[in-house]
N, C-alpha and C positions, 0 to 999 in steps of 0.2 A: 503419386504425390512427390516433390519437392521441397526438400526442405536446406538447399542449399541458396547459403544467401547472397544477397544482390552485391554487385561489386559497390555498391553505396554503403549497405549494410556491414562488409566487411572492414570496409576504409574508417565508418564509424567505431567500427566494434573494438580495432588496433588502438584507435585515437583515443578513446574512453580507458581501455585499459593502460595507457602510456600515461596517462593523466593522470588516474587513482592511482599506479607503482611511483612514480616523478613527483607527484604535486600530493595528493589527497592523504596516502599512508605514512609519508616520513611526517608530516605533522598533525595528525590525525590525536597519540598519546598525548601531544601537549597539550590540548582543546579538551581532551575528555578528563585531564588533569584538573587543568584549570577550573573548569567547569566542578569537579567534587571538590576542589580547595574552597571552590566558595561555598559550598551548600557546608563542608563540613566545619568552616569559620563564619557561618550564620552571614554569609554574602547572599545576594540573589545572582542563582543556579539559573536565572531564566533570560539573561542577558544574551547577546549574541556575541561568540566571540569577533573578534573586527578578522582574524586571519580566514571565516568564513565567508565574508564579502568579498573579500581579497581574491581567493579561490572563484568563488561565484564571478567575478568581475574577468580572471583568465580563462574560466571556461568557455565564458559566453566571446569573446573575444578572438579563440579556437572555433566556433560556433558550436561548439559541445553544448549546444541550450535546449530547452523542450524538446526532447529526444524523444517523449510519449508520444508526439502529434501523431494523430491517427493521418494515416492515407487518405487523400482528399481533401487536407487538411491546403487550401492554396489562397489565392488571395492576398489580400495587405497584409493579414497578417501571418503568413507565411514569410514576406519577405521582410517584416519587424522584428519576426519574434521566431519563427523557423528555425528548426536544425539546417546549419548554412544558407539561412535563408530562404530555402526551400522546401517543400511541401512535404509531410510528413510520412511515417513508414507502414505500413503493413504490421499486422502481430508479426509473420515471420521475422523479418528484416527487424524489427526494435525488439525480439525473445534474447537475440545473445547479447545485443547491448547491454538491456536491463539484466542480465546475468553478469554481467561485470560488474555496474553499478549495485550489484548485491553482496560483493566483497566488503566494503565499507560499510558499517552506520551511517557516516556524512555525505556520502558520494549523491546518493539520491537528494539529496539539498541542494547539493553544488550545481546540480549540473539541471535543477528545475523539476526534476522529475519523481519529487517524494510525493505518496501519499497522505493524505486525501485530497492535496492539490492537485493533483494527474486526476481523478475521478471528474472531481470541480469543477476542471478547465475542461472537459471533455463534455462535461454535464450543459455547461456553457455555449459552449460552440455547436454541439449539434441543437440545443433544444432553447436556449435563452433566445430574448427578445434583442431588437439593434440599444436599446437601452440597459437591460442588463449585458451586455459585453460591453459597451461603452465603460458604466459605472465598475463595473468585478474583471470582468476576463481581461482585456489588456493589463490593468497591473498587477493583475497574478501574472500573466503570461510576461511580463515585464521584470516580475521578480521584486516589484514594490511592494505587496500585502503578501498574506500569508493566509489561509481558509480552514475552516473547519465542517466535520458531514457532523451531524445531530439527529440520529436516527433511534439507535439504542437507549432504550429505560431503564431504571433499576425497579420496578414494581410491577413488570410483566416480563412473558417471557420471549427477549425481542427473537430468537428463534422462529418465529411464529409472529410476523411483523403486520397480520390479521389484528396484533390481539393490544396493535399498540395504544395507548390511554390519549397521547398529545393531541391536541385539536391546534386546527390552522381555519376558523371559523368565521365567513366571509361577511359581513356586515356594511352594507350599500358597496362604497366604491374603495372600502378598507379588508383589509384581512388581520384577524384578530387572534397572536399568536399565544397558547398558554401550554404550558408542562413542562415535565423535570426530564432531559436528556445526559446518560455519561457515556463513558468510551470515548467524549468525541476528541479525537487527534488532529491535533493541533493548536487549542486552543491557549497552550501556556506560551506560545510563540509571543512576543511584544510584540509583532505586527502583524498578526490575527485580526482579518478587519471584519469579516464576514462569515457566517455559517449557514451552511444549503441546512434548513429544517426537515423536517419529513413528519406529520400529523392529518390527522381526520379533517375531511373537511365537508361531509355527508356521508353518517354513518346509516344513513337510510341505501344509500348505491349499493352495485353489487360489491362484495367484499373487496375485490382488485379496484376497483375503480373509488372506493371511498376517501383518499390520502392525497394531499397536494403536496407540493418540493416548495417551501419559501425563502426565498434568499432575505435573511436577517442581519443585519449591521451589527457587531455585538458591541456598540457603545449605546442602542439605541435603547428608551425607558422601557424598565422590565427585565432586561436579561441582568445576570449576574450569575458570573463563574463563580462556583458556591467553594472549589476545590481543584485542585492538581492528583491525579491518583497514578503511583506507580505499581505496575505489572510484573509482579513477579520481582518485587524489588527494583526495578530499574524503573526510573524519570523517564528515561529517552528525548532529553532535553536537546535543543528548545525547542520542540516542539509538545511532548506531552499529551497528556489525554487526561480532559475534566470530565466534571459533573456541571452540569448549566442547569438553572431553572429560567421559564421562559414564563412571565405574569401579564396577562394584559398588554400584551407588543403590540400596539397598533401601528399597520403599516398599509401602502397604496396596496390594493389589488395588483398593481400590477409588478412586485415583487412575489408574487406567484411563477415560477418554472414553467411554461408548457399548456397553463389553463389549467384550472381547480379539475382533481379528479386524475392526473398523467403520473403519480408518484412512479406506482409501480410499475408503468411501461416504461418509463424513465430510468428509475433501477434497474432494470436488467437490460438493457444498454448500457447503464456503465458499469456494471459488477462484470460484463464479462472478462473484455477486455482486459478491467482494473483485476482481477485473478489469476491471468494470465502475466502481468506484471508481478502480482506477488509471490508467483511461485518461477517464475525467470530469476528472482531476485533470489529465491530462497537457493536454489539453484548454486549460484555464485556463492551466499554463504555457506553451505555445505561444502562450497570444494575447498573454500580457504579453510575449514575444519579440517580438511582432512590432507590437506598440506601441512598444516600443523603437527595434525597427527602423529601423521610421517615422519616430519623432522624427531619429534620430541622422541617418538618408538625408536627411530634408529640412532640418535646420541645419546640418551638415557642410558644407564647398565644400572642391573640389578640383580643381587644374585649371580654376575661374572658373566653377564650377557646383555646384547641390546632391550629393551624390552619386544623388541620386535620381533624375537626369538622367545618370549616368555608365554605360555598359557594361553594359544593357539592367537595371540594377537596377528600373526602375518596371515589368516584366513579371512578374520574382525574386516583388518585393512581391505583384503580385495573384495568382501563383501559390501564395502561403504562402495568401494569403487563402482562397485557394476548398480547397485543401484541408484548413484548420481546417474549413470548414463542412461540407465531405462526410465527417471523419471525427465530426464532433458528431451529425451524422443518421445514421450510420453506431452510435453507439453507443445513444444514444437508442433505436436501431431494434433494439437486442438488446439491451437495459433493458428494453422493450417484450415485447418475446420472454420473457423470462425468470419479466416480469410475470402473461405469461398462457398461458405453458406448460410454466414451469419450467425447471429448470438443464438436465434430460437434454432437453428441446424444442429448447433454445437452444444447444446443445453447438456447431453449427458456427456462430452467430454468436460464441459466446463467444471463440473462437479466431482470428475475423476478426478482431473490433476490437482482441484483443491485438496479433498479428501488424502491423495497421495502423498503430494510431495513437501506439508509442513511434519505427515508422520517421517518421510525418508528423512528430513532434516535435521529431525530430534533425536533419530537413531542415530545418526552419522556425529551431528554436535555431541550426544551424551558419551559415544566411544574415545573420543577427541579428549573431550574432558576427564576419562576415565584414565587414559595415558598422561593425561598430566598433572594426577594427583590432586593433591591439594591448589596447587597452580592454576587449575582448571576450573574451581569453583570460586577464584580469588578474581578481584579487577586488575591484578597481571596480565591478562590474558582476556583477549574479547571473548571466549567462549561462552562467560556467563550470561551477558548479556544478547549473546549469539542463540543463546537456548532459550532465553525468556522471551524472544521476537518470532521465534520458530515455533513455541511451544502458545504461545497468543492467537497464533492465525491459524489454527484449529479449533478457536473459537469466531474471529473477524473475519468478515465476510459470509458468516453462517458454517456453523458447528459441523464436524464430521457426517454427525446421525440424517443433518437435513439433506446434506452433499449426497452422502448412501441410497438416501431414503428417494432423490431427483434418479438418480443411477438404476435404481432397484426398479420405478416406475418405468423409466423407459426398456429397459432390458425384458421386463415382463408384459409388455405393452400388447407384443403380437400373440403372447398364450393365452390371452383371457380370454372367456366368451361377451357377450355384447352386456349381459346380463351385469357382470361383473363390473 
């Protein structure tokens, strides 16, 4: 295996990182300022600052634009909407990108490539109809709307996505949307036009096959964002993550995904990938943790020493260090996997580097924050909110226990008897 990347991949990877150090970080604090001046003088927090389109408008200009496109990704709209116009990357070739873009909170907006729009647009292009890309996927891919996934319940356990309540209930040439969805991220964006649903839609089918994906307008009758809910104290505006209820949606059949019954082959096509993104990403936020770190350990004194000489912290340090690098080869090596054997090939690496590498993150951010005090728990300092994004996706995308529990099955696969 190979895990050295393409001289494409490289030339991307310098240019993303020139962009977030140049463009993205020096006004990054004025945006996320702004942004609490208003919530905390009762303005609305949900606005988009105009210095973000600004960004978004030089990125794509650099062609730094949908940097996610999977490989094979060719056609018109490769050369619309493409990174440089050209057809998209491999997991390998887009792992250290998206690790750069995991330095910033905004960088993944700028540059096209946040979550749950990366899933969306990918949901889209392999599986929608020439009508659904028409209607959703160019002006996401365009960067005119904004989407939301509506998957997660509050009244079952979505862990166990078997056990979901929502129905997407097919009635002649309609499909009839009803139930209560939260988590779903994105939806406090002002240009939130759309959200992929996911409900029953023959609870008589086998279990995997009972749930259809409907792509829902969210001005259409019936929805309504009941709420905004923040994670561990943080908004993560503008984007955000509601609660939706979905009453009597009636819509054409044919904003059905794939054909009634494709949810969950459909999800695990895009969950892999999109996992593989967010632990690239997490990746990049742990190392700027422990850049941090560093700096603060070694100009701090306490006691008539750096703190980097205080209570074994210079061990602390080289222990974040080695395990950012065993969880970067670690994902890399099921980027790799997925590269050349597919989602179902890669199924128990996919569930390692979940499981891994938001605990590596939490460990690495929480020492970060430990070395700087009070500072660290303060909006000084992106740590807090650097821990509450790392410490969430040990839930998003499916919980540690399930990720183990995919791990555990395949590892013990070849010891069982037939019986078993």
């Amino acid at each position: 295996m190979d895990f050295t990347p393409s001289p494409r991949s490289a030339d991307l990877t310098a240019r993303v990182r020139d962009f977030i150090d140049s463009r993205i970080e020096p006004v990054e604090p004025e945006i996320l300022a702004d942004v609490q001046t208003r919530r905390d003088t009762g303005g609305n927090p949900w606005t988009v600052h105009p210095l973000i389109g600004e960004l978004q408008s030089q990125a794509r200009s650099q062609g730094l634009w949908n940097l996610f496109l999977p490989a094979g990704h060719e056609g018109p709209y490769a050369a619309r909407f493409g990174t440089d116009g050209a057809a998209g990357l491999t997991n390998v070739d887009y792992a250290p990108i998206a690790e750069q873009t995991g330095r910033s909170g905004l960088a993944p907006l700028i540059f096209n490539c946040n979550a749950p729009d990366t899933g969306n647009m990918e949901v889209l292009l392999r599986y929608g109809s020439a009508e659904q890309k028409g209607t959703w996927l160019e002006p996401l891919l365009d960067g005119r709307i904004r989407s939301a996934f509506l998957m997660t319940e509050p009244d079952v356990a979505s862990s166990d996505a078997t056990t979901m309540a929502a129905t997407a209930r097919l009635d002649g040439d309609e499909v009839v949307v009803d139930g209560r969805k939260w988590w779903s991220t994105g939806v406090g964006h002002p240009d939130c036009a759309v959200g992929i649903f996911m409900g029953v839609t023959d609870p008589l089918a086998p279990k995997h096959a009972r749930h259809s994906m409907v792509l829902v307008p969210l001005d259409a009758p019936g929805v309504t964002i009941e709420r905004v809910m923040p994670a561990l104290g943080q908004w993560d505006e503008p984007l955000g993550h509601g609660q939706v209820s979905l009453t009597d949606v009636r819509l054409p059949a044919s904003a059905i995904i794939g054909g009634p019954g494709q949810a969950f082959a459909i999800a695990q096509g895009r969950l892999g990938p999109g996992r593989v993104h967010h632990c690239m990403r997490l990746i990049g936020l742990a190392e700027r943790a422990l850049e941090l770190a560093c700096a603060r350990a070694s100009a701090r004194v306490a006691f008539g020493k750096p703190l980097a000489n205080l209570g074994g912290n210079r061990e602390r340090l080289a222990e974040a260090r080695i395990a950012i690098n065993q969880a970067r080869l670690h994902v890399l090596h099921c980027a790799w996997k997925l590269d050349t054997v597919g989602v179902a090939g890669a199924a128990s690496e996919v569930s390692e580097i979940k499981a891994a590498v938001p605990r590596m993150a939490c460990q690495v951010i929480d020492l970060a924050i430990q070395l700087h005090g009070g500072a660290g728990v303060s909006a000084d300092t992106p740590l807090a909110a650097a821990y509450a994004g790392a410490r969430a996706l040990r839930l998003a995308d499916g919980p540690d226990e399930v990720h183990l529990g995919v791990v555990a099955r395949h590892l013990l696969r070849p010891y069982q008897s037939d019986h078993r």
